[in-house]
C-alpha positions in Angstrom: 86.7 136.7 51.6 89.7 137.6 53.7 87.7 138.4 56.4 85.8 134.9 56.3 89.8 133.3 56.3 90.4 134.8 59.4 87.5 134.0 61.1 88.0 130.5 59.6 91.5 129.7 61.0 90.3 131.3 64.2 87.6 128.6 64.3 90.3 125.8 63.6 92.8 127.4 66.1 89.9 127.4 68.9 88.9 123.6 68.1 92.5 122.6 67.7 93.0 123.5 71.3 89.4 122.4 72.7 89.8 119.9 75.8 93.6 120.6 75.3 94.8 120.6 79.4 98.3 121.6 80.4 98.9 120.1 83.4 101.8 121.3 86.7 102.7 119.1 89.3 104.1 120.4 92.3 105.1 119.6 95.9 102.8 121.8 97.8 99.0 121.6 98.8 96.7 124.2 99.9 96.4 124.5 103.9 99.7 122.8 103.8 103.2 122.3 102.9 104.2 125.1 100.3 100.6 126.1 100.3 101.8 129.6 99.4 103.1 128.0 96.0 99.5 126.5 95.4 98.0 130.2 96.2 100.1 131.6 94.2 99.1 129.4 90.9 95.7 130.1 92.0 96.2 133.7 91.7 97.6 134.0 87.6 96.4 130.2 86.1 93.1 132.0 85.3 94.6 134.6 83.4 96.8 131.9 81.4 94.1 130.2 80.6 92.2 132.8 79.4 95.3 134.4 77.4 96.2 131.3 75.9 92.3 129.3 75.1 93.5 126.7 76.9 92.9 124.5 80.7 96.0 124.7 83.5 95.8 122.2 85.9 97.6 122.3 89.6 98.3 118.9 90.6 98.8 119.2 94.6 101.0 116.6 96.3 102.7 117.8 99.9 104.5 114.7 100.4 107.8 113.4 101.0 110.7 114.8 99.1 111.6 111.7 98.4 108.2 110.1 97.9 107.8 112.8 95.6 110.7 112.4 92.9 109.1 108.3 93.1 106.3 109.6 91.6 107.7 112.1 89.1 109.6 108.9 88.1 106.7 106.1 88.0 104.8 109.0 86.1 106.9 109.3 83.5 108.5 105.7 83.0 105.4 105.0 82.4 104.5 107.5 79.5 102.7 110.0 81.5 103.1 112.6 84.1 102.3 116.3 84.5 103.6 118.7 81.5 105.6 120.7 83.6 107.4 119.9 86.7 108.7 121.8 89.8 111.2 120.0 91.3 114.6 120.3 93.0 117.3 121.6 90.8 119.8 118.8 91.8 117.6 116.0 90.5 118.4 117.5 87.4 121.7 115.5 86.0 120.1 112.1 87.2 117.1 112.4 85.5 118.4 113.8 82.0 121.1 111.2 82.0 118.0 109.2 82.4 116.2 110.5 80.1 113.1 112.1 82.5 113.5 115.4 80.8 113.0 117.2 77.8 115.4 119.6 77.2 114.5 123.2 77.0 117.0 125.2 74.8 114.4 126.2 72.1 112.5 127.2 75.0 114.4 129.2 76.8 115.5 130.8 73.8 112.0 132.3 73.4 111.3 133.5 76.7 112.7 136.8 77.4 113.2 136.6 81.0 116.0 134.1 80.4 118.5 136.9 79.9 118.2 138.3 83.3 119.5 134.9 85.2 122.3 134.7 86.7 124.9 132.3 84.8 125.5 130.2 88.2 121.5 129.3 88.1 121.6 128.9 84.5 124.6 126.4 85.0 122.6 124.5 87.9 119.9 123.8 85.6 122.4 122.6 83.0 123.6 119.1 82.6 126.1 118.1 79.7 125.5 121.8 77.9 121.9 120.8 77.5 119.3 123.1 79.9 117.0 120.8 81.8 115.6 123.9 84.3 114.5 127.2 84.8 114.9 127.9 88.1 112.5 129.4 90.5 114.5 130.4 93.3 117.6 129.5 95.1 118.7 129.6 98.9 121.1 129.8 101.5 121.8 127.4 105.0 122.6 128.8 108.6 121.2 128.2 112.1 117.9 129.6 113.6 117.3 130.2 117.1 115.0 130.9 119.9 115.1 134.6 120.9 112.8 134.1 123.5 114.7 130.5 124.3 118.1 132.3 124.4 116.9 135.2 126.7 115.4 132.4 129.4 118.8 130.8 129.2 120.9 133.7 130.0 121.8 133.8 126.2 122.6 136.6 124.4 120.8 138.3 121.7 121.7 138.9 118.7 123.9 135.3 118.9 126.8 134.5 116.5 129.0 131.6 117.6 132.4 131.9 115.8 133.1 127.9 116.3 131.6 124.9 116.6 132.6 125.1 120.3 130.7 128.1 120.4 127.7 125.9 119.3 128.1 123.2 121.7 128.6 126.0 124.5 125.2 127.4 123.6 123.8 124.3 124.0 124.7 123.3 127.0 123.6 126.6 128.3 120.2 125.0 127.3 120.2 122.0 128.4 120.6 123.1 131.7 118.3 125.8 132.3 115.6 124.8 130.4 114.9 121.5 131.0 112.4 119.7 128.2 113.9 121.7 125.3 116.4 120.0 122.8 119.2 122.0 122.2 119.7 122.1 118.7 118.5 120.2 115.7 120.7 119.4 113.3 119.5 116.7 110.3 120.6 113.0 110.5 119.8 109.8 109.4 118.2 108.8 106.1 114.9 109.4 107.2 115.3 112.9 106.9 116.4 112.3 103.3 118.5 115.1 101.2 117.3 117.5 104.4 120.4 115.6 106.2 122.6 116.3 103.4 122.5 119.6 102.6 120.8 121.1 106.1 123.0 118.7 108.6 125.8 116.8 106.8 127.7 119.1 104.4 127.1 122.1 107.0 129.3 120.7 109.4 131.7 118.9 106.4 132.2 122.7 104.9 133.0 124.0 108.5 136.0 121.2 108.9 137.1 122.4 105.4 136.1 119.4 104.1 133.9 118.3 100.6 132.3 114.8 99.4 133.8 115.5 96.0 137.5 116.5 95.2 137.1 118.8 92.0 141.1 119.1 91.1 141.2 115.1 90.9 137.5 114.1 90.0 137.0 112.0 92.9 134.8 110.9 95.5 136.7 111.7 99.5 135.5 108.5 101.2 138.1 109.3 103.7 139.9 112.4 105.1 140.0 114.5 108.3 137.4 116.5 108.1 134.9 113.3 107.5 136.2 112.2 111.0 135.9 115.6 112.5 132.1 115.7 110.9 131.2 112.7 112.3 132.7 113.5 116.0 130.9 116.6 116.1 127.5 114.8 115.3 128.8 112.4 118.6 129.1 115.0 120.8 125.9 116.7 120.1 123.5 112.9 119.7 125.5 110.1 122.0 128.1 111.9 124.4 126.1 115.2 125.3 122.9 114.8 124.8 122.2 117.5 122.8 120.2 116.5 120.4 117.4 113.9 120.1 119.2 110.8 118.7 115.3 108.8 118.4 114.0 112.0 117.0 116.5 111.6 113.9 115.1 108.3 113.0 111.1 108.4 113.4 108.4 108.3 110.9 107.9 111.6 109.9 111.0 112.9 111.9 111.7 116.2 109.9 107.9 117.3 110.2 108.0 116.3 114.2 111.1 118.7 114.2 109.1 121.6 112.8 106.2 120.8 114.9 108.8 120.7 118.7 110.3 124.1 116.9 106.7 125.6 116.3 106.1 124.4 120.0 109.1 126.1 121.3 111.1 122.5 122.4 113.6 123.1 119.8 116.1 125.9 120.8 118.6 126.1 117.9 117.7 124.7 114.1 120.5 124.3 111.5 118.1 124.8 108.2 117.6 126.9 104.9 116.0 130.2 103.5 113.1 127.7 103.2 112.0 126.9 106.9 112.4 130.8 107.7 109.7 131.7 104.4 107.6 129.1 104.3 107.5 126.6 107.4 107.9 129.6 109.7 105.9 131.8 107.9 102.8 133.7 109.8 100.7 132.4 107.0 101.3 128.7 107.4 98.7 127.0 109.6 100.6 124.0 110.4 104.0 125.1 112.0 104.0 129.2 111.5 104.8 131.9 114.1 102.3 135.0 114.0 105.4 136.9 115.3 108.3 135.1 113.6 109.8 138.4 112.8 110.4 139.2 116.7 110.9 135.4 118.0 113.0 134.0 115.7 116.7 135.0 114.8 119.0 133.5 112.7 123.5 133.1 113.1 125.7 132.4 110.1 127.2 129.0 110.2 130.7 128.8 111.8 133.6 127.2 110.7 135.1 124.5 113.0 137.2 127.3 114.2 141.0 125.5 113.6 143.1 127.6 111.4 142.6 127.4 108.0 138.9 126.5 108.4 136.5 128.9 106.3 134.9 131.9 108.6 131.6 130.9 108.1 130.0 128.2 105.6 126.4 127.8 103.5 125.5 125.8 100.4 122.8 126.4 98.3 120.1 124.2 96.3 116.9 125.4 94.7 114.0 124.3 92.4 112.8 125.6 89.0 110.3 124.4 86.0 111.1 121.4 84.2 109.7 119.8 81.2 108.3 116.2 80.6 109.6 114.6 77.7 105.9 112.7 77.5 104.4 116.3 76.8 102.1 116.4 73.8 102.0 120.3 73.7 105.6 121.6 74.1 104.7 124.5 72.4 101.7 125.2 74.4 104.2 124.6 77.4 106.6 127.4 76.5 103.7 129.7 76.1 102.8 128.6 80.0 106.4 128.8 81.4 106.7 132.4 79.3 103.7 133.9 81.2 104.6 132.5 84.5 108.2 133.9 84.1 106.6 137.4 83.5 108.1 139.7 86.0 104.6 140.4 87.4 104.1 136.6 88.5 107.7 136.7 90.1 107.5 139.5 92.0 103.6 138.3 93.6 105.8 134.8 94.4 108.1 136.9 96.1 105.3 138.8 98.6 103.8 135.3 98.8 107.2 133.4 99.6 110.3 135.8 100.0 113.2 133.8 98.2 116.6 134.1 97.0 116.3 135.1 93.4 117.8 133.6 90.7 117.4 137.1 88.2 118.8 140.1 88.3 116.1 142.1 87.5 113.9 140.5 90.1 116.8 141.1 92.5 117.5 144.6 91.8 113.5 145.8 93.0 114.6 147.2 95.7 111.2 148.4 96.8 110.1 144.7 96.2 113.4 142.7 97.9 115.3 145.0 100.0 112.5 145.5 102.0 111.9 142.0 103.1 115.0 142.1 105.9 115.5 138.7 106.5 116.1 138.1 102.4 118.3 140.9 102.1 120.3 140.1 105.0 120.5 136.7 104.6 121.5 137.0 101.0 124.4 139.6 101.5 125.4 137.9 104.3 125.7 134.5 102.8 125.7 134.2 99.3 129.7 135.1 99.6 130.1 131.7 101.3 127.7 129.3 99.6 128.7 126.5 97.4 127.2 123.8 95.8 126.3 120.0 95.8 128.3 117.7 93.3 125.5 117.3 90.5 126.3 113.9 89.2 124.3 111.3 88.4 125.7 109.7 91.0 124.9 112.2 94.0 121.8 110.7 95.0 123.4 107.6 96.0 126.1 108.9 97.6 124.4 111.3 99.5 121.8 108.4 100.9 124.9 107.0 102.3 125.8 110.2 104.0 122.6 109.9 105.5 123.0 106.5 106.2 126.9 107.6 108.2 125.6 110.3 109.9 122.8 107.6 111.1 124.8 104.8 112.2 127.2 107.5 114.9 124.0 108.9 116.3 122.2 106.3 117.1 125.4 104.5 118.4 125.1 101.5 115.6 128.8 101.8 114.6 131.6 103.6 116.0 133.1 106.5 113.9 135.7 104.2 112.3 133.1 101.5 111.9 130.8 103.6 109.8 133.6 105.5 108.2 134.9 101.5 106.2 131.1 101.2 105.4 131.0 104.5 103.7 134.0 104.5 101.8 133.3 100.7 100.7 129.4 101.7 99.8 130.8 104.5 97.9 133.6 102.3 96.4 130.7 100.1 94.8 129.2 102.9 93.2 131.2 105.2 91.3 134.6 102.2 90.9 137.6 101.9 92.9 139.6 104.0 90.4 137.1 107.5 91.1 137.8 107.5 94.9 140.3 108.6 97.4 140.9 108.7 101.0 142.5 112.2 102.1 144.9 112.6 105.6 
C-alpha cells in the first residue's frame, strides 16, 4: 500500500508539472550579440529540465539596450513576460519602485550560493532592503587601444597616459600619421543610450573629480566645475580637434558602427568596459571579434584630468544578474531554475565562455579557473580599487538621458557649453524638484 502511495503522488507530481514551461529572456542571440550567453544556456537547460520534469525556454532578443528594457516593460504591464529576466543591475530600483519585480528574499534564502557574494553586489541588487537581483557578473571601464595602430604611429607599447592631455597627445599622434583612422571613441549622444553614460560621460566626470549625485547632501550637481571641464574635454576631442567622429555619435546604430570601424582597425583608441574586451572582441564572436585579440589589442587605466587633487585613475562599474517576474505562475519552480544555474559548475563554464568580473568569492578565488584568464585578473586588480558606482534611483534613467542628451548638444555643436549646461540643470530641475538640486563652484 505504501509503495502504491508513492508511486501515486509521483503520478500527481509528474502531471502537476506536465506542459509546465519556465521561460528566460535574455539580451543575446546565437551568431550574435552575447551569443556566448545563448551557448552557454544551451549547454546546462537540458540537464534542468531533465533534473527538475519540467520545459526551459531561451527567449533570444540581441537588440537595443534600450529597446530591450521596452519590452521587458510592455511584457509585464501587460501581465506577461518571461519568468526570469537578465537584465542590467541598475534598472533595478526603477522597476521595483514600479512594481516590475518580484522580490526574491525567500529565494535567495534557499539557494546556497548566495553566501559567497560579495555584500557590494548584494547591495546593487537591492532596493529599499528588499533584493530584486542576483547578479551575474560585474565590470570595470578603461580605454583600449590599437597595438598595431600605436606601433604605425610611432606610439609606444605598452601605453598609459597619466592625463587627459596625455589622451589628447596620443591622438593627435594619430591623426596625423594615419590618415582615415579616428582617434579615439569615446560615447556621446543619446543614441548610444546608458553606453554614453557610464562608457563616455561619467569616465571623464570622475577624472575632473566630479559626480551627477552629491551623497553628503542628497542632491543632483546640475552645475559645478568639473561638469564644465567634462564637457570642454568632449569639445576638444568632437568640434575643435577633430578627434573623434561627431556624425558617428549620432547615426542609427552608432555604437554597433563603432564596433564594426574598431573590428576594421579605423578606430585607434576605445573608452569601454570588461564587456567589449570578453564578448564583442572575443575570437569567438563572428560579427566584430579579433582571432588574435590577445596580441592586437591592449588596454590603459583611465586617467584623471591630471590637476591636483584629481583621482589617479578612475572606473565605474555596472553589471547584470537574474531577476524575477512578478507575473510568474511558478516561483517555486523558478527558485529551483535560478538554484541550478547558480551551481558553481554552471558559473565557472560561463566564465571559460565569457571571462567576467565575478560577483562571488568562491568563483573568484579559482585560481586555476580566473587567474589564468590575464586580462580578468589584471583588469580586476588593477581597477576594482578605483571603481564606483551609478546613483540607483528611480530617477537615474532620466537623468542620465539628459547626460546623453549634454554630451550631444557640445559635440555636434547645437549649443555652446553654457547653452547646454542651463538646459541640463533646468531638465534636471523638472525632474527630481527645485529643492533636490545644486549647482557646485
Amino acid at each position: 500500500m505504501r509503495k502504491l502511495l508513492v508511486v501515486f503522488l509521483i503520478a500527481v507530481m509528474a502531471m502537476s508539472l506536465f506542459g509546465v514551461k519556465i521561460t528566460i529572456i535574455a539580451n543575446a542571440v546565437k551568431g550574435g550579440k552575447n551569443t556566448q550567453v545563448v551557448d552557454w544556456f544551451e549547454s546546462f537547460i537540458p540537464t534542468i529540465e531533465e533534473d527538475l520534469g519540467v520545459d526551459i525556454e531561451l527567449i533570444q532578443t540581441g537588440i537595443k539596450d534600450e529597446d530591450f528594457k521596452a519590452r521587458i516593460v510592455l511584457d509585464i504591464k501587460g501581465g506577461g513576460g518571461a519568468d526570469i529576466m537578465w537584465i542590467d543591475g541598475f534598472w533595478v530600483p526603477e522597476f521595483a519602485e514600479a512594481g516590475y519585480l518580484r522580490p526574491i528574499d525567500d529565494i535567495v534564502a534557499n539557494i546556497p550560493a548566495w553566501k559567497y557574494y560579495y555584500d557590494s553586489m548584494k547591495a546593487m541588487g537591492s532596493y529599499k532592503g528588499k533584493t530584486y537581483l542576483i547578479p551575474a557578473g560585474t565590470d570595470v571601464r578603461m580605454i583600449y587601444y590599437n597595438k598595431e595602430l600605436f606601433k604605425k604611429a610611432g606610439l609606444p607599447v605598452p601605453w598609459q597616459p597619466r592625463s587627459w592631455e596625455d589622451i589628447l597627445k596620443a591622438a593627435r599622434v594619430i591623426k596625423e600619421k594615419l590618415p582615415g583612422v579616428i582617434p579615439i571613441q569615446l560615447n556621446a549622444g543619446t543614441e548610444m543610450g546608458e553606453a554614453t553614460t557610464m562608457q563616455g560621460f561619467f569616465m571623464v566626470l570622475l577624472g575632473a573629480g566630479g559626480n551627477l549625485y552629491d551623497w553628503n547632501t542628497g542632491k543632483w550637481i546640475v552645475k559645478s566645475s568639473a561638469l564644465r571641464d567634462t564637457l570642454e574635454f568632449y569639445k576638444k576631442i568632437y568640434v575643435d580637434e577633430k578627434l573623434g567622429d561627431a556624425d558617428l555619435q549620432v547615426a542609427p546604430k552608432a555604437r554597433e558602427k563603432t564596433f564594426e570601424l574598431f573590428r576594421q582597425e579605423k578606430i585607434a583608441m576605445y573608452v569601454e568596459g570588461t564587456w567589449f574586451y570578453t564578448s564583442v572582441l572575443s575570437p569567438n564572436n563572428p560579427s566584430w571579434g579579433f582571432p588574435d585579440r590577445d596580441e592586437r589589442i591592449g588596454w590603459a587605466a583611465m586617467p584623471g584630468r591630471g590637476k591636483p587633487g584629481d583621482p589617479e585613475f578612475v572606473s565605474i562599474s555596472g553589471g547584470t544578474g537574474f531577476a524575477v517576474n512578478p507575473n510568474t505562475k511558478y516561483p517555486g519552480l523558478v527558485a529551483e531554475v535560478l538554484k541550478r544555474i547558480l551551481y558553481l559548475e554552471p558559473q565557472i563554464s560561463y566564465f571559460e565562455l565569457k571571462p567576467f568580473v565575478s560577483p562571488r568569492s568562491d568563483l573568484a578565488e579559482l585560481s586555476w579557473t580566473v587567474n589564468r584568464n590575464k586580462f580578468i585578473a589584471e583588469t580586476s586588480r588593477a581597477l576594482v580599487k578605483y571603481t564606483t558606482f551609478r546613483p540607483a534611483f528611480p530617477v537615474y534613467p532620466e537623468i542620465s538621458f539628459q547626460a546623453q542628451l549634454l554630451t550631444e548638444r557640445v559635440v555636434t555643436g547645437q549649443m555652446s557649453i553654457e547653452e547646454a549646461l542651463e538646459e541640463f540643470a533646468q531638465a534636471v530641475t523638472d525632474i527630481v524638484g527645485k529643492e533636490n538640486v545644486e549647482e557646485l563652484p
